[in-house]
C-alpha positions as CSV (number, residue, x, y, z in Angstrom):
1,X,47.4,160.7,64.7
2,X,46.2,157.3,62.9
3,X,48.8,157.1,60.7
4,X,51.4,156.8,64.1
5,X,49.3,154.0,65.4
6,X,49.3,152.5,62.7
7,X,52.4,152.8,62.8
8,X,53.0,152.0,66.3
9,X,51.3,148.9,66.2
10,X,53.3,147.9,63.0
11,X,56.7,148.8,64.8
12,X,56.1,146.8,67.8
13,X,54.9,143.5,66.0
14,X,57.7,143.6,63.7
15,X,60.1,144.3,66.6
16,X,58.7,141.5,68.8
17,X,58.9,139.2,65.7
18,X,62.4,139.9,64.8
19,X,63.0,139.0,68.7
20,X,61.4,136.2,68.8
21,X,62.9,134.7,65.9
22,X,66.4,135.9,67.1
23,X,66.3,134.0,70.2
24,X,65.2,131.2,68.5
25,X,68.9,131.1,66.9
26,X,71.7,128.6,68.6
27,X,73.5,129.4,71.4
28,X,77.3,130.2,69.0
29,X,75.2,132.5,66.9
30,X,74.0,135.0,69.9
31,X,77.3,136.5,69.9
32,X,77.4,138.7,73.1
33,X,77.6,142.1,72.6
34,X,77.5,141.7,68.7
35,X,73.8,140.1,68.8
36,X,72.2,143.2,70.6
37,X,74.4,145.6,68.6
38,X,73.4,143.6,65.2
39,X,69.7,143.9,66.6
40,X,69.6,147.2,67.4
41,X,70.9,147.9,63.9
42,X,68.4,146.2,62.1
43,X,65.4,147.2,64.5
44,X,66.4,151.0,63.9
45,X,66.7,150.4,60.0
46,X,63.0,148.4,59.8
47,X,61.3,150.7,62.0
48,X,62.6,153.6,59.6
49,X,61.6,151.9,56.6
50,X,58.2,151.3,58.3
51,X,58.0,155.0,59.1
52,X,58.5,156.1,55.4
53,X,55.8,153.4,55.1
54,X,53.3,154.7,57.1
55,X,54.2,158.1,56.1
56,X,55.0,159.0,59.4
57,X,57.1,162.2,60.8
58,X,60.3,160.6,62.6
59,X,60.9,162.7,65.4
60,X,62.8,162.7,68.5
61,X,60.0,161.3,70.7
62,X,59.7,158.5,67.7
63,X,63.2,157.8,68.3
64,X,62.5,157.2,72.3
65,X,60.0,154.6,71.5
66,X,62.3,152.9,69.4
67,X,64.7,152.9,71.6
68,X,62.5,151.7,74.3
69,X,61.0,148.5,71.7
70,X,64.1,147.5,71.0
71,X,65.1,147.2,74.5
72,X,62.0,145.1,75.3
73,X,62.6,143.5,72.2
74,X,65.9,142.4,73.5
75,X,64.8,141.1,76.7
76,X,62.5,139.1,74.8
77,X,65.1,137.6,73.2
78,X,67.2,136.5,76.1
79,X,63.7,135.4,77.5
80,X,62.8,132.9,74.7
81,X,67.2,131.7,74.8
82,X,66.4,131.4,78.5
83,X,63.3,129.0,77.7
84,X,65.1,126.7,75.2
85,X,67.8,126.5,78.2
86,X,64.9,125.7,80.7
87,X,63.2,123.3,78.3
88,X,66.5,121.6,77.4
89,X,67.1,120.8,81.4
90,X,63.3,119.5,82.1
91,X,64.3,117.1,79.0
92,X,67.1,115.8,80.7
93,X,65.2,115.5,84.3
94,X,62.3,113.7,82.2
95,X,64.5,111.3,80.5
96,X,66.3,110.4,84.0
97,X,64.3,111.1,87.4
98,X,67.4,110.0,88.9
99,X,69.1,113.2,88.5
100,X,66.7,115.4,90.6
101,X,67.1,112.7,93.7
102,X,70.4,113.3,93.4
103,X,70.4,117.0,93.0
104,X,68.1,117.0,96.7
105,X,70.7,114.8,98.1
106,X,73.8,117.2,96.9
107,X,71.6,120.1,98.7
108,X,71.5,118.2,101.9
109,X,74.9,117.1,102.0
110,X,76.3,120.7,100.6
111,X,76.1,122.3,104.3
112,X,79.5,124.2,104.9
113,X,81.7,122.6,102.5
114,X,82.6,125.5,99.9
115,X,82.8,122.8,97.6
116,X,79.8,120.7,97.6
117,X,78.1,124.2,97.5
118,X,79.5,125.1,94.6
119,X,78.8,121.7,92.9
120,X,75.0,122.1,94.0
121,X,75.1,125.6,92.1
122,X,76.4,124.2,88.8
123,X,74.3,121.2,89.4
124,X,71.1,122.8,89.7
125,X,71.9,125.2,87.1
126,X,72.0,122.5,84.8
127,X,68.7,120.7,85.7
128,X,66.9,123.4,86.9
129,X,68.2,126.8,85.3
130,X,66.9,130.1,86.4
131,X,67.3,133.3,84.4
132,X,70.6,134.3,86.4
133,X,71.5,131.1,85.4
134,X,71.2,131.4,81.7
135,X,72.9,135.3,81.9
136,X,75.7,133.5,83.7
137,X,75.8,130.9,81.2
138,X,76.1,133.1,78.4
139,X,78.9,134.7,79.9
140,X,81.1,131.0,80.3
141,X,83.0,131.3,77.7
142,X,84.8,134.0,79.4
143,X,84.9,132.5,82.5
144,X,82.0,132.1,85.5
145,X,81.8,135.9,86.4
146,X,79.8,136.2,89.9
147,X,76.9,137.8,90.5
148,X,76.2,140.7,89.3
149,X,78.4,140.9,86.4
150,X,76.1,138.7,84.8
151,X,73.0,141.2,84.8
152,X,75.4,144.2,85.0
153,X,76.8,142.8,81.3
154,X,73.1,142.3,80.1
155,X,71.7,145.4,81.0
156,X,74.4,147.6,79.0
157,X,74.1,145.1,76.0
158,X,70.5,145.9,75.6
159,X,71.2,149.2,76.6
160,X,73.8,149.2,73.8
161,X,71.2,147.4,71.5
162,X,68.6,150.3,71.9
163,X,70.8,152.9,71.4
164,X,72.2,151.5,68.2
165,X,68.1,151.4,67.2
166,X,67.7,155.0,68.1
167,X,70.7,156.1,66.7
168,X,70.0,154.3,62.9
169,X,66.3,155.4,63.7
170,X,67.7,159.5,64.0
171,X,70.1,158.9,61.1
172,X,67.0,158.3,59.2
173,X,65.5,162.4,61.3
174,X,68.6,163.9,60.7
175,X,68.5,163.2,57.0
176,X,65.5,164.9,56.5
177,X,65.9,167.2,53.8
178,X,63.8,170.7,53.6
179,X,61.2,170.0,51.4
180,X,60.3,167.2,53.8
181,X,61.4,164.3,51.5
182,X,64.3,162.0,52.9
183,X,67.6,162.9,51.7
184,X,67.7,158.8,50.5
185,X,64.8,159.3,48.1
186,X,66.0,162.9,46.7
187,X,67.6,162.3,43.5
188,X,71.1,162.6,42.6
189,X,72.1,165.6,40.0
């Protein structure tokens, strides 16, 4: 059982690495749909490197968990995107005050006007972001989408993205030859 902590403990740093670095990466190059996809790939190919590693038996439980660490790998990544959104807007407000007064003034003028109610979204989406606001951001180039497309589109991406980990993770199971060695490392007659 050590040898799957090990393990274990080896899979989730690396995981929570690679997410952390990943969204650390510019806004163009978190492609959506391709990034969690990409992710997933890679996630599912290092944890099965790590499990020939650690000399561990990949199993279908094995391939739930990383399933389930790339997922929360994934959120992490939209989580640290979402902070370099949030710390990009507090930037602005710091380097002109002015621009909060004026947001509080658009919300007390916004009333029924569809218009000034939409302008106070957008405008406190820019100066004071929260995370629907960076999933709906992420989606702009295809539009504004309403709520709860946003989320809705998010969710299957890192649903997508775990799957695509589980999925190269049991390529790696279902490769097993019988002797127990991978069919990658048996040589070729």
């Amino acid at each position: 059982m050590l040898p799957n902590l090990k393990w274990l403990v080896a899979v989730t740093l690396a995981v929570w690495g690679l997410s952390t670095l990943t969204g650390q990466l510019p806004p163009r190059a978190r492609l959506l749909l391709l990034l969690s996809i990409a992710f997933g790939l890679l996630a599912g190919w290092g944890v099965r490197v790590l499990a020939d590693e650690f000399k561990v038996s990949p199993s279908r439980p094995l391939a739930a968990v990383v399933c389930l660490l790339t997922v929360a790998g994934l959120v992490n990544v939209a989580w640290t995107a979402y902070r370099q959104m949030s710390a990009a807007a507090r930037a602005i407000t710091d380097a002109d005050p002015q621009q909060l007064l004026a947001l509080r003034v658009l919300e007390s003028s916004q009333n029924d006007d569809p218009t000034m109610q939409r302008r106070f979204r957008e405008e406190r989406a820019r100066l004071q972001p929260i995370f629907a606001d960076y999933l709906a951001d992420r989606l702009s180039r295809l539009g504004r989408p309403e709520p709860p497309w946003p989320i809705v589109i998010w969710i299957a991406e890192i649903l997508l993205g775990g799957f695509a980990a589980g999925w190269m993770f049991r390529r790696h199971v279902q490769r097993q030859a019988p002797g127990g060695e991978s069919a990658a490392t048996i040589p070729a007659s």
